[in-house]
C-alpha positions in Angstrom: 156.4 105.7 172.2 158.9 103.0 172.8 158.0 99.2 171.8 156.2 97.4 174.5 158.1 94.5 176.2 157.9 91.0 174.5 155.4 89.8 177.5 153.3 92.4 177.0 152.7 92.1 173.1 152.1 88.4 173.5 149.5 88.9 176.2 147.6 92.5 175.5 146.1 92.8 172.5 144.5 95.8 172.7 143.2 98.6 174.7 140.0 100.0 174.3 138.2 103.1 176.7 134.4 103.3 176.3 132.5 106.7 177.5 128.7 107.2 177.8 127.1 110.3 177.5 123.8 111.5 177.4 121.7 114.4 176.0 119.7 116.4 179.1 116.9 117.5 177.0 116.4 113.9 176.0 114.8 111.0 177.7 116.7 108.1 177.5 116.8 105.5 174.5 114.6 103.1 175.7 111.8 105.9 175.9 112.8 107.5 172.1 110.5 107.9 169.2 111.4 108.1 166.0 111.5 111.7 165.4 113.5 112.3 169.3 115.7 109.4 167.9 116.6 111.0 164.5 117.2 115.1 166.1 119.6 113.1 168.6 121.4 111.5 165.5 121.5 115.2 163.6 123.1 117.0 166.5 125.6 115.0 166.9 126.7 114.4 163.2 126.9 118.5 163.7 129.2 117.8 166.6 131.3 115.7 164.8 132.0 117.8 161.8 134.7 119.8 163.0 136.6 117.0 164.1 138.2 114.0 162.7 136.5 112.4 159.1 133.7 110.2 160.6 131.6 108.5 158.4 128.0 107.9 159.3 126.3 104.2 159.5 122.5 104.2 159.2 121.8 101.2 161.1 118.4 100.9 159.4 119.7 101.4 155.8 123.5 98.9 156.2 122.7 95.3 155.4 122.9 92.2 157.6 126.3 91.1 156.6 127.4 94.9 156.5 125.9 95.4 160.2 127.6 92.0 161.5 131.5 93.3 159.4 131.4 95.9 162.4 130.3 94.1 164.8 133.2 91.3 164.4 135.6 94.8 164.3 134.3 95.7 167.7 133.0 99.3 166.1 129.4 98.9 167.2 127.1 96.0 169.2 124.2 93.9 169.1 122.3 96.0 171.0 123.1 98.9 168.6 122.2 96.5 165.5 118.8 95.7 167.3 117.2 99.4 167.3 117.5 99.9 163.7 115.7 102.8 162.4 116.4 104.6 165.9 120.1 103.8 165.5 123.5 105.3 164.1 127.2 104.7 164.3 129.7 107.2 163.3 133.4 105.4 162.6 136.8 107.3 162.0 138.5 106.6 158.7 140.9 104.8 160.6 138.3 102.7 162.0 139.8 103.3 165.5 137.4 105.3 167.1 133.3 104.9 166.7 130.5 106.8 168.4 127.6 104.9 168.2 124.0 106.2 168.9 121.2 105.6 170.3 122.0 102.6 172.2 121.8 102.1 175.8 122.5 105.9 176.1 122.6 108.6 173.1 126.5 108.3 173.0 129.0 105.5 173.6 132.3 106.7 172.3 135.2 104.2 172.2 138.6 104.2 170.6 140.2 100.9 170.3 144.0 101.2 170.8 146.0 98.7 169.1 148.2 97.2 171.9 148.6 98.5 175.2 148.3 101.9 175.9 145.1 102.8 178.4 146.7 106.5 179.0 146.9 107.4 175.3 143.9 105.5 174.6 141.7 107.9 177.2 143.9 110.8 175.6 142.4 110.4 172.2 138.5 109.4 173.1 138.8 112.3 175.7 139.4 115.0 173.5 136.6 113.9 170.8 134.4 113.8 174.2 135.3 117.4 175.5 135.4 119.0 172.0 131.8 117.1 171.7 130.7 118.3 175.1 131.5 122.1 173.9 128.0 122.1 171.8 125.8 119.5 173.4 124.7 119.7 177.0 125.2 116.6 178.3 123.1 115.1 181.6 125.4 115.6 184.3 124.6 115.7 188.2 127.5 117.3 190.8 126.8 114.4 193.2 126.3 111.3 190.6 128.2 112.5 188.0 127.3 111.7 184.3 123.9 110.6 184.0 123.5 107.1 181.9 120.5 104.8 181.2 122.1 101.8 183.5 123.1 102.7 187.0 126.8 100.7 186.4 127.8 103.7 184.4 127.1 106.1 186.2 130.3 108.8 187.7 132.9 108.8 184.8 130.8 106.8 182.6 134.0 105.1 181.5 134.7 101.6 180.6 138.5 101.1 180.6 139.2 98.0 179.2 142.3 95.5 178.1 141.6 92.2 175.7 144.2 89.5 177.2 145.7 86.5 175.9 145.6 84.4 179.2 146.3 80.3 177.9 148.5 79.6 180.9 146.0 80.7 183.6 142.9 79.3 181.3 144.7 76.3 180.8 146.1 75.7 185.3 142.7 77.0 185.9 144.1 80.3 188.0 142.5 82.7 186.0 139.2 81.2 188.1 141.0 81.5 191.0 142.1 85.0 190.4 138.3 86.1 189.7 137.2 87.3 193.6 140.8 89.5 193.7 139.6 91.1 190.5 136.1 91.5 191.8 137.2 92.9 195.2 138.8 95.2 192.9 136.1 96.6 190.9 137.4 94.8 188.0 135.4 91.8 185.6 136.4 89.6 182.9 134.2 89.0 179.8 134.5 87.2 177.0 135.9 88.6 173.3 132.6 90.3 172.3 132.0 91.8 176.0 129.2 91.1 178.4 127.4 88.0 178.3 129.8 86.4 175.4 132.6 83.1 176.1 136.1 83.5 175.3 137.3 82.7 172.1 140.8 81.0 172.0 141.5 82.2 175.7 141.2 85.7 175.1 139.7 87.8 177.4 138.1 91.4 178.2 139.3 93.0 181.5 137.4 95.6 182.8 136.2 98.5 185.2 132.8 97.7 187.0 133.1 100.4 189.1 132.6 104.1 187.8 130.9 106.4 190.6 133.2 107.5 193.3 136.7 107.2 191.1 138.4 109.3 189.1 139.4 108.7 185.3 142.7 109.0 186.5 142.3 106.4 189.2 140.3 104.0 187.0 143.3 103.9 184.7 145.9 103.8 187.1 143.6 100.7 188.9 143.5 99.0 185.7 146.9 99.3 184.7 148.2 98.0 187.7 145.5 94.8 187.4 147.1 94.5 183.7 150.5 94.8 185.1 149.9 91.5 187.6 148.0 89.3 184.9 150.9 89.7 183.1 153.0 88.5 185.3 151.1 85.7 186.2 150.5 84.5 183.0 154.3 84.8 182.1 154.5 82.5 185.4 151.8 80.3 184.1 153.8 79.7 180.5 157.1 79.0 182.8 155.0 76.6 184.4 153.5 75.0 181.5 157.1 74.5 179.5 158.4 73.1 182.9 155.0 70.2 183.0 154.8 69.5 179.0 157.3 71.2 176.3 157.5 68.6 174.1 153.9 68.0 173.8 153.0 71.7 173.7 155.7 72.2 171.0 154.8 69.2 169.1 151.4 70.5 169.0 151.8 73.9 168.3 154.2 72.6 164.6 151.8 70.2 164.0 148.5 73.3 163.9 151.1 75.7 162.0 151.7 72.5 159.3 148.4 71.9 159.1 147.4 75.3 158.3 150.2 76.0 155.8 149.4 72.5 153.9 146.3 72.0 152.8 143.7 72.3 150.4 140.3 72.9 152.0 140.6 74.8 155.3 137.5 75.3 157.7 136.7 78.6 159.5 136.5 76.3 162.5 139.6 74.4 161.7 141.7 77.8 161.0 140.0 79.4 165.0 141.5 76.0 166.3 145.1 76.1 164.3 145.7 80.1 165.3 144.9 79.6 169.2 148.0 77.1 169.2 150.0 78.8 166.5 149.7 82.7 169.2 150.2 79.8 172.0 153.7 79.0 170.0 154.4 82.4 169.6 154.1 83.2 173.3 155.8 79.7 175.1 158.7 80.9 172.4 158.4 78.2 169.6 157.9 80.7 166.7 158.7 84.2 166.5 155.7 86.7 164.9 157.6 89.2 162.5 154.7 91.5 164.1 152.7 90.0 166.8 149.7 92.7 166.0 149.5 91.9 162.1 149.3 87.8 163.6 146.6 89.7 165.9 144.9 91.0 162.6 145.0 88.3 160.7 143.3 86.0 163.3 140.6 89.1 163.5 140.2 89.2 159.5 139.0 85.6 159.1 136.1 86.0 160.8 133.0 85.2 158.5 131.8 89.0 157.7 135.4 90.2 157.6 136.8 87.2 155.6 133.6 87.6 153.0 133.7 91.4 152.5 137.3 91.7 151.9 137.9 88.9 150.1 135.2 89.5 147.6 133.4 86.6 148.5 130.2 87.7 149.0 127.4 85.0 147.9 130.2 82.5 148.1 129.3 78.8 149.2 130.9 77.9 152.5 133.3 75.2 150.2 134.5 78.4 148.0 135.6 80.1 151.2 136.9 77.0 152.7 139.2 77.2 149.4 140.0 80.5 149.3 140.9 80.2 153.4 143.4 77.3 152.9 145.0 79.4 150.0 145.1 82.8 152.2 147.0 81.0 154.8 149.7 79.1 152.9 150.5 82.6 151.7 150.5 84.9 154.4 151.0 82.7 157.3 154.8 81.7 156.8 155.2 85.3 156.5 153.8 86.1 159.8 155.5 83.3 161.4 158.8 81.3 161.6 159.4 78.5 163.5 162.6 78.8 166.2 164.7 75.7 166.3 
């Protein structure tokens, strides 16, 4: 598939569809025992055999720091982590696609789509979803459609959504504005880590609310569209902001990327603040990302769990990865970045 657009890289960073399914011989998650819990989790680990190499995550057995690695990579959520022994997540090699179980409903399969791509997105989580529905009999009413746990889902049972990079509307205050259009649409906006969570570093998860009485196809279509106009506003919204204050906005923007790249000690908190206005550069055009999605992933890999993990930190003291931060980033940044004169 051809690159997407400049606008477009700098403003979706990713695309994610969400599906929830449930088992009809099984009452729903909330009502489980243990033993209802665990033949849920065997049948589908048998589903999944014949497909892609998913590896299974006992959510009772993974430890704390383990359990909060995936959720920072978006593969499985607090509520998941919460049941525990009930629990499972099953996560493709890749770690694109995860099926977790036994949350809110026995399946919520996602696959996370770096970029923006809802159609091949639904493609790939579609597939796993029909292959999985070939040997499990899923609850399904001809007048409601797919029968979930929460009434929100039912229909498609599809959460389509797009996490946005939206500083110019944050920052003029339109994105607030443009709330009621979304609504009216049957659309939401959430922060980074979904319902009930802020925005970190004016990124933002755009979403279907509605699922009974549309189509997956119309869903997509709908939330394509939506994507389409934020765009286009926030482009607008940069114009705008480069018209009121370029010198400022640049001035700030070199002096987070200098700060980052020259020194010694280098908070997590100080490094969140510097990469907000270093993508903010990026987009308003004062540094051009070699690769806007490995700046995306960098950002992403510093979170604590992440940063620990696979930096072998583990059992570090907060000072030893503050080191090992401000040392990361004088390396890899300028490589990710250079500054357009």
């Amino acid at each position: 598939m051809a690159q997407a657009p400049a606008f477009i890289q700098t403003t979706v960073t990713s695309t994610r569809i969400r599906l929830a399914r449930n088992l009809a011989a099984y009452p729903f998650p909330e009502k489980l025992d243990e033993k209802l819990a665990g033949e849920i989790v065997f049948l589908i680990e048998n589903g999944l055999k014949e497909l892609d190499d998913f590896e299974k995550h006992d959510i009772g057995k993974i430890t704390r720091e383990e359990a909060t690695l995936l959720q920072e990579q978006h593969l499985i959520s607090p509520a998941l982590i919460r049941k525990k022994g009930l629990a499972a997540a099953f996560l493709s090699f890749d770690r694109s696609t995860s099926i977790m179980v036994n949350e809110e409903d026995h399946l919520r399969e996602q696959y996370i789509y770096k970029g923006f791509d809802l159609y091949k997105a639904y493609e790939h989580i579609s597939a796993i979803d029909e292959s999985l529905g070939e040997k499990l009999d899923f609850a399904y009413d001809q007048r409601l459609g797919y029968l979930t746990a929460c009434p929100s889902n039912l229909g498609t049972g599809m959460r389509a959504s797009v996490m946005m990079f939206l500083p110019g509307l944050a920052k003029s205050n339109e994105l607030k504005s443009f709330l009621p259009t979304l609504k009216a649409g049957g659309l939401t906006v959430r922060g980074v880590f979904g319902e009930g969570t802020a925005a970190e570093g004016y990124s933002y998860q755009v979403s279907n609310e509605r699922t009974l009485g549309q189509s997956e196809s119309e869903i997509l279509d709908q939330m394509v569209r939506m994507t389409m106009t934020l765009c286009d506003l926030e482009i607008r919204a940069r114009e705008q902001m480069l018209k009121t204050d370029k010198i400022a906005l640049r001035d700030e923007c070199l002096r987070a990327f200098g700060t980052l790249t020259n020194c010694a000690v280098l908070p997590l908190k100080e490094l969140t603040a510097g990469m907000v206005k270093i993508k903010l550069g990026v987009a308003l055009g004062f540094f051009k990302a070699r690769n806007v999605q490995d700046l995306n992933d960098f950002t992403a890999n510093m979170r604590p769990a992440s940063f620990r993990l696979e930096n072998g930190l583990r059992g570090a003291s907060e000072y030893e990865c503050d080191l090992a931060r401000a040392e990361i980033a004088q390396s890899v940044l300028p490589e990710l970045v250079v500054r357009i004169d």
